[in-house]
Structures are given as structure tokens and as C-alpha cells.
C-alpha positions as CSV (number, residue, x, y, z in Angstrom):
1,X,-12.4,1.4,38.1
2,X,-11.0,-1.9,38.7
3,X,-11.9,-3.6,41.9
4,X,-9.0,-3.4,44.5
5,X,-7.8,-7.3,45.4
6,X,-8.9,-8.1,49.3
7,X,-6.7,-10.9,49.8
8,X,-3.6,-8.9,50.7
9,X,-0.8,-10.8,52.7
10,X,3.1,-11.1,53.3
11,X,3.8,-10.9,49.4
12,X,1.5,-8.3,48.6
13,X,3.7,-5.0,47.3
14,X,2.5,-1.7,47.5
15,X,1.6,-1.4,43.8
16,X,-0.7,-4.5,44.2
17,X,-2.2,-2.7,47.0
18,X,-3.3,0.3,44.9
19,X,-4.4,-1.9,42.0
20,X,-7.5,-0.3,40.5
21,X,-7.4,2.7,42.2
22,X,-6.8,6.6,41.5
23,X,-5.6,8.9,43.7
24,X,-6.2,11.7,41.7
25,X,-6.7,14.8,44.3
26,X,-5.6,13.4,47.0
27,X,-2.7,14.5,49.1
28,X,0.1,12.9,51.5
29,X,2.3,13.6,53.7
30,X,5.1,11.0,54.2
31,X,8.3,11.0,56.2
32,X,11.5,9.7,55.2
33,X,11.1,9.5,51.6
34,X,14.5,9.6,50.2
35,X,15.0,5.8,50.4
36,X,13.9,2.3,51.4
37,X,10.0,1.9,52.3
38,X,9.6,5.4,52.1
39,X,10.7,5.7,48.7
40,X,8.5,3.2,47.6
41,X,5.4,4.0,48.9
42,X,6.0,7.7,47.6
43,X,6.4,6.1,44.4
44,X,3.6,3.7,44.4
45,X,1.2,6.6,45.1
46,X,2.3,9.4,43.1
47,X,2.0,6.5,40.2
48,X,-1.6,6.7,41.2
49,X,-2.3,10.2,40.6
50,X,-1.6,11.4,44.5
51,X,0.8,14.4,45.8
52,X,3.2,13.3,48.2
53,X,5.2,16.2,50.4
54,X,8.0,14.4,51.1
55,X,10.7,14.6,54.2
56,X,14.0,13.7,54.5
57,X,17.4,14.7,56.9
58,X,17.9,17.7,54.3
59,X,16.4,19.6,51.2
60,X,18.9,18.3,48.6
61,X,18.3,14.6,49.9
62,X,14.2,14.6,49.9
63,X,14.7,16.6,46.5
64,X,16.7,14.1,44.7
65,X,14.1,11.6,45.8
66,X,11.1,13.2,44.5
67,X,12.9,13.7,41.6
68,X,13.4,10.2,40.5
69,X,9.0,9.7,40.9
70,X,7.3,10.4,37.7
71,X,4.7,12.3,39.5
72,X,3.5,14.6,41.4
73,X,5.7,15.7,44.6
74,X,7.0,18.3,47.2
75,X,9.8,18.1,49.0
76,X,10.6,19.4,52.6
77,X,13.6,19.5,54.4
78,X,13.3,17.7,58.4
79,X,16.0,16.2,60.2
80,X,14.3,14.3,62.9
81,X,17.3,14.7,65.1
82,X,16.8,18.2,65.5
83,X,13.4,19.5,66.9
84,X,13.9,23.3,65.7
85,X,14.1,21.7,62.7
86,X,11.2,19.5,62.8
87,X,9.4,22.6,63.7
88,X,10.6,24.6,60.7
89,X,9.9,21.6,58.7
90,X,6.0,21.7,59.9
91,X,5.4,26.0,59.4
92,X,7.0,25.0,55.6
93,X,4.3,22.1,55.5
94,X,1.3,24.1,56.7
95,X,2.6,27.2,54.6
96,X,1.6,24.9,51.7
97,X,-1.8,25.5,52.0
98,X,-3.0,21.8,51.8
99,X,-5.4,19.2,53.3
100,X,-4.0,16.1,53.3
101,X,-5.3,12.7,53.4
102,X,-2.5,11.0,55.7
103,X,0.3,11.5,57.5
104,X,2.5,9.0,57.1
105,X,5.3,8.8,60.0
106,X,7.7,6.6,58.2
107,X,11.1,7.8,58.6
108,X,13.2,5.8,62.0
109,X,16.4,4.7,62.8
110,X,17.7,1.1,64.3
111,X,20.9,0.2,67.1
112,X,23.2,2.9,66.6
113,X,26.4,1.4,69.0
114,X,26.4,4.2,71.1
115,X,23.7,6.5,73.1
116,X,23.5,9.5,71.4
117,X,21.9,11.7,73.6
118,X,20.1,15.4,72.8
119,X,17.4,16.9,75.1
120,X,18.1,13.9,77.6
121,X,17.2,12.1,75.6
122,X,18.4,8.6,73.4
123,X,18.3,8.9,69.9
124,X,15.8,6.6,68.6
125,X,13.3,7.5,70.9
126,X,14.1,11.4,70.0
127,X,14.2,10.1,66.4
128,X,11.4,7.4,66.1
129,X,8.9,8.6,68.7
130,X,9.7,12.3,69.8
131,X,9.9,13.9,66.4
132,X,7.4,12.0,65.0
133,X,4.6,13.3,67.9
134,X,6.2,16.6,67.1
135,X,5.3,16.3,63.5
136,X,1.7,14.7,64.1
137,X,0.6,16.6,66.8
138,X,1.5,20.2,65.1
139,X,0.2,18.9,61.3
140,X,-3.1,17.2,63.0
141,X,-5.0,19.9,62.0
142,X,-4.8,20.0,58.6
143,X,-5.8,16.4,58.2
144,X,-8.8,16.3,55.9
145,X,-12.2,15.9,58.6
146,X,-14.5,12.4,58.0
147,X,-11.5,10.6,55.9
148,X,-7.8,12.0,57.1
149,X,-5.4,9.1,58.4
150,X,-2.6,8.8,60.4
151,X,-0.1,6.0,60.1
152,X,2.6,5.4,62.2
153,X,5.4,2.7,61.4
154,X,5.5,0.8,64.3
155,X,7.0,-2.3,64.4
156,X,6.7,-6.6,65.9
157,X,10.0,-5.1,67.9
158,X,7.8,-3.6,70.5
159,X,7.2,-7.4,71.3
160,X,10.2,-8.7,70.7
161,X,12.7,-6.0,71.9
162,X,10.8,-3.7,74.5
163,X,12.0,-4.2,77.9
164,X,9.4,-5.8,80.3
165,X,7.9,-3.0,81.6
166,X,7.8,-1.5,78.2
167,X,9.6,1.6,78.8
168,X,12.5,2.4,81.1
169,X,11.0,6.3,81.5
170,X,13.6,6.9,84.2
171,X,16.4,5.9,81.5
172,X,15.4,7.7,78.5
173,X,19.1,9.3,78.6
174,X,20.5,5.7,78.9
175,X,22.5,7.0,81.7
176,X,21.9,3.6,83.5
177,X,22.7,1.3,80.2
178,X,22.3,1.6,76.7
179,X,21.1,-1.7,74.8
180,X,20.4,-0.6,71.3
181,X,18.0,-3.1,70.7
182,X,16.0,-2.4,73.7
183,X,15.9,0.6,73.1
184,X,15.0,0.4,69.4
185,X,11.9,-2.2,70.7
186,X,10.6,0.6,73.5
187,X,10.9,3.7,70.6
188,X,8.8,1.4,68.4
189,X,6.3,0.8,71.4
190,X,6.2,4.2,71.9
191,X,5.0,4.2,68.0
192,X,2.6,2.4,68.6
193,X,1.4,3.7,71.9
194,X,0.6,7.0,70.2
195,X,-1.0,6.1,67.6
196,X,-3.9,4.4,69.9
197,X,-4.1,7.9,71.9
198,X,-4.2,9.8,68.1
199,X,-6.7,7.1,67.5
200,X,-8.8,8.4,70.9
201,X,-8.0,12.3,70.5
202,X,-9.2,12.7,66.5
203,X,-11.7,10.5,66.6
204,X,-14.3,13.2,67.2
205,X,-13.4,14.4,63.3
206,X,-13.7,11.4,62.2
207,X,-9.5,10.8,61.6
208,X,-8.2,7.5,62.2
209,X,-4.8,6.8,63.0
210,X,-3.1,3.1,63.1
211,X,0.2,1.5,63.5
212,X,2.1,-0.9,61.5
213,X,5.2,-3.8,61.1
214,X,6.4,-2.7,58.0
215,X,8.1,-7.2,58.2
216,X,11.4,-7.9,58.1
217,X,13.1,-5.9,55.7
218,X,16.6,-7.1,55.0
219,X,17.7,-5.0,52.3
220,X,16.7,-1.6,54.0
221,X,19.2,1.2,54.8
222,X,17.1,1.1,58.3
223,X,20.1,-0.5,60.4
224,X,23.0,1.5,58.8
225,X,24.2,1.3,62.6
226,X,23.8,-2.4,63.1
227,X,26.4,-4.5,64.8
228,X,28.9,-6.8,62.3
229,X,26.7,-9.7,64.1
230,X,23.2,-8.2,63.7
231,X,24.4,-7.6,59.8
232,X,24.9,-11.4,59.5
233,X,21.9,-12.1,61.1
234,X,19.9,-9.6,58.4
235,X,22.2,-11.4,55.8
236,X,20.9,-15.2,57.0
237,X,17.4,-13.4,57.5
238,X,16.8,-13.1,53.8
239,X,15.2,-16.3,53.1
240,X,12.5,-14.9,55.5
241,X,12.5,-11.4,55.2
242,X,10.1,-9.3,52.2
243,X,11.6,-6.9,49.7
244,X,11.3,-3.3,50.1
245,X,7.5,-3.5,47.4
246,X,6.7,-5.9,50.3
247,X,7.6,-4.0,53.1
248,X,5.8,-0.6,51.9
249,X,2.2,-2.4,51.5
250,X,1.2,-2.1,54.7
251,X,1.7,1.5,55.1
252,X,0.3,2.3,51.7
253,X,-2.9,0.2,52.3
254,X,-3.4,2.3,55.8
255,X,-2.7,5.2,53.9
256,X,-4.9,4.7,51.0
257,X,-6.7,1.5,50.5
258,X,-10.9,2.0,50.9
259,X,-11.2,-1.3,52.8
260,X,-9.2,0.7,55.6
261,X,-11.4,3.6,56.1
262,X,-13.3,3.7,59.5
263,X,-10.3,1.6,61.1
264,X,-8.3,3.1,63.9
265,X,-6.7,2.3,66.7
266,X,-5.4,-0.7,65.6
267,X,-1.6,-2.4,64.9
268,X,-1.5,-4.5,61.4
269,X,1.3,-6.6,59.7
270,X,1.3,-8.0,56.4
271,X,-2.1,-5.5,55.6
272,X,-3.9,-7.6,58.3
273,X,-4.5,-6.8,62.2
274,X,-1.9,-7.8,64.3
275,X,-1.6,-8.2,68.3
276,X,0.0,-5.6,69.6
277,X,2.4,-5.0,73.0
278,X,-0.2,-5.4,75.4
279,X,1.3,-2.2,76.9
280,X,-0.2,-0.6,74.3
281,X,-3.9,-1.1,75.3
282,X,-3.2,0.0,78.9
283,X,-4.6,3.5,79.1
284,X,-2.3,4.8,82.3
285,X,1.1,3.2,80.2
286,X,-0.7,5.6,77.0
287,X,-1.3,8.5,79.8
288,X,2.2,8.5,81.2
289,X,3.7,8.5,77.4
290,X,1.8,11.1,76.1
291,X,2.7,13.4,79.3
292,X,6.8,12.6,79.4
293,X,7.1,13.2,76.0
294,X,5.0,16.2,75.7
295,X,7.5,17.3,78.8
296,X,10.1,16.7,76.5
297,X,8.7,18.7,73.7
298,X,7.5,21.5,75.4
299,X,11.2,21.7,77.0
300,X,13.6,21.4,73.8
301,X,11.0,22.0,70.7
302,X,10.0,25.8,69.8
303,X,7.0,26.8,69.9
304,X,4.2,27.2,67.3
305,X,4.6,30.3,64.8
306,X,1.6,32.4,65.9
């Protein structure tokens, strides 16, 4: 076998990232692989001998995706929008019978215009955050013991978009304002928030679970919603931003790369560590997450199959 390049940076794609290695054996589970980064790094590993169960919005959609990689996939049907149907999506996944090697929690949406609100509850936080610990939290288990990863696509918007106190908790329904941008940067903090407290409850097992700025990613279906000024701004941001091979590194080297093995708890950008939201680090902002959203959940999401 071919030894793996170390220097990974900005440029690196997700192929060069896998360079020299087989993934024969091993098994993913990615969200949001019917397009963008998640398409890619589906592709990337299943070039490398892995099997990727991969989620999109519906069955037809995560199909049709998994049918244009040459190799070996399974696709399952969850629309993060809905938690009954995140739920179905994770007694299809554990009905599989596998042990998987990640969990990749990929899938996220950017700025809709307008506050959609389910379960009292915004949308990108329901979508990005909620769904996601939903996912995670229910699929944990099968994660394989001494080597199983979780990777969470965070984002540098936790930084640069978050209000100041990190999260408005008494305005997840945006009842007092809606700012889709703040509110994109406090779901992506929330990313990142529980991946440290995965890092913290599986690190018994020996799983590690990490967070990640995928860069910026100009040609990505991600901000669908955006505003006519935010698309110019993505449009003048191309002379700075990485492709979508670019943008899925990251995520693929968490995933798979054996120079990230033993690592958790920590945020990375451009395959290297990254500083984080301080707000992440603070152990009462992680506490008071993990206990509204479960609060959430354990309102609106069905319970486990018994």
C-alpha cells in the first residue's frame, strides 16, 4: 500500500486524501448524499472499496445518487425536516445489520428567507442540529468499539454568524426575529457543540467524534435559499472559495484517514485543527444544549422501536 500524503491543506480533494488506501470492509454511514459534498465523499470512498448507506430527503433521490457511484452503496430514505421520519430512517439503518466505521452528519441547509417553524422550532436548527442528534444519538450504538467515528459538518459560521451569546435558546421559534444568517451560524455552533459532548460520552469505547468547515463552497446547492445579494456575494466569492473535491476532504479524512484515529473532540478546516467558537469549549453552554434539545426530541421525535 501506498503511503497516504500528510501534507493535506486548502487544495487537498477528497480523492488525494484516500490516496493509497483501501477501504475494503469498511462501512459508512453518510447523510445527505444525493448532491454537493456529500456526493462526493460517497464517491471518493466507495472508489476505495467502502459501503456507504446513504441519506437523502427521499428514497428515489438517495437512490439515484448511489446509483451514479461505481461501488458499493445503500440507500435510505430521511428527510431531516421530519423527525418521524428521521426515526424510521434510523430502525431501516439498524435493520441492516451493520457496524459501521463513521457516521458522517453531512446533510444542512443555509438562510431560507423565512422562519419555518416545526416543533417550535426554526428550521436549520431542526434541520442541522436536531435531526442530526436524532440520528447520532439513536445509531451510536452501532459504531464499531476502539475505531468508530463520528463527524459532524460544522462550519467557520459558528464564528462568524452566531449571535454573541451563541444561542438565543429562548428564540429557537424565532418568534422574537428571524435573521437567517444568525441563525444558520448558532445551528452550526450547535454542530459543533455536540460533537465535543459525543467526543466526552463515547469516549469510554474508544469512538471519537469531531467537527469540521467543510471551506467556502461556492458552487454547492447548500444556499438554494440564499438572498439575490448573498448569491452575488457566493458569485464574487469564487476566486476564494474550493470546489466541491475540496470541500469534501475534510470530512473524508475525519472519516477515514489513519492519521485521524485517536483524535476527538476537536474542530478542523482544510484537514488541519481549527479554533473553534469558544462557546464550544464551555461545558455549562455544552450542558444546556444537550438538555434543550433532548427536550425537543423527546417532545416531537417517536420513540425507539423496542
Amino acid at each position: 500500500m501506498a503511503e497516504p500524503k500528510k501534507a493535506f491543506n486548502r487544495k487537498t480533494t477528497a480523492d488525494e486524501v484516500l490516496a493509497g488506501l483501501d477501504l475494503t470492509g469498511k462501512t459508512f454511514l453518510l447523510t445527505g448524499c444525493a448532491s454537493g459534498i456529500g456526493f462526493e465523499t460517497m464517491r471518493a470512498l466507495t472508489a476505495r472499496g467502502a459501503h456507504v448507506v446513504g441519506t437523502a430527503r427521499s428514497l428515489p433521490r438517495a437512490a439515484e445518487a448511489c446509483g451514479k457511484v461505481a461501488g458499493k452503496t445503500t440507500p435510505i430514505a430521511c428527510n431531516q425536516d421530519d423527525f418521524a421520519d428521521v426515526a424510521r430512517a434510523c430502525e431501516a439503518i439498524a435493520a441492516l445489520g451493520l457496524t459501521f466505521d463513521a457516521i458522517i452528519a453531512n446533510a444542512g441547509i443555509m438562510g431560507p428567507p423565512a422562519a419555518d417553524v416545526r416543533y417550535g422550532v426554526e428550521s436549520q436548527f431542526r434541520v442541522n442540529h436536531l435531526s442530526h442528534m436524532l440520528l447520532v444519538t439513536r445509531l451510536a450504538h452501532l459504531l464499531r468499539d476502539g475505531t468508530g467515528r463520528v463527524v459532524i459538518v460544522s462550519s467557520l459560521a459558528a464564528q462568524q454568524f452566531a449571535p454573541k451569546q451563541g444561542i438565543v435558546f429562548d428564540n429557537l421559534d424565532a418568534a422574537k426575529g428571524y435573521r437567517p444568517y444568525k441563525f444558520y451560524g448558532q445551528s452550526k455552533l450547535a454542530n459543533l457543540a455536540f460533537a465535543k459532548t459525543m467526543a466526552e460520552r463515547l469516549r469510554e469505547r474508544g469512538v471519537t467524534s469531531n467537527a469540521l468547515h467543510p471551506g467556502m463552497i461556492a458552487s454547492t446547492g447548500l444556499a438554494r435559499f440564499a438572498s439575490p445579494l448573498m448569491s452575488i456575494a457566493a458569485y464574487l466569492s469564487r476566486l476564494v472559495s474550493v470546489t466541491i473535491p475540496q470541500g469534501a476532504a475534510t470530512q473524508t479524512y475525519l472519516a477515514a484517514h489513519p492519521d485521524a484515529a485517536g483524535v476527538t473532540g476537536a474542530f478542523y478546516a482544510d484537514c488541519q485543527p481549527a479554533r473553534p467558537n469558544p462557546h464550544a469549549d464551555d461545558p455549562a453552554f455544552r450542558a444546556k444544549l444537550w438538555s434543550i434539545s433532548e427536550e425537543i426530541l423527546a417532545a416531537h421525535a417517536p420513540s425507539p422501536a423496542a
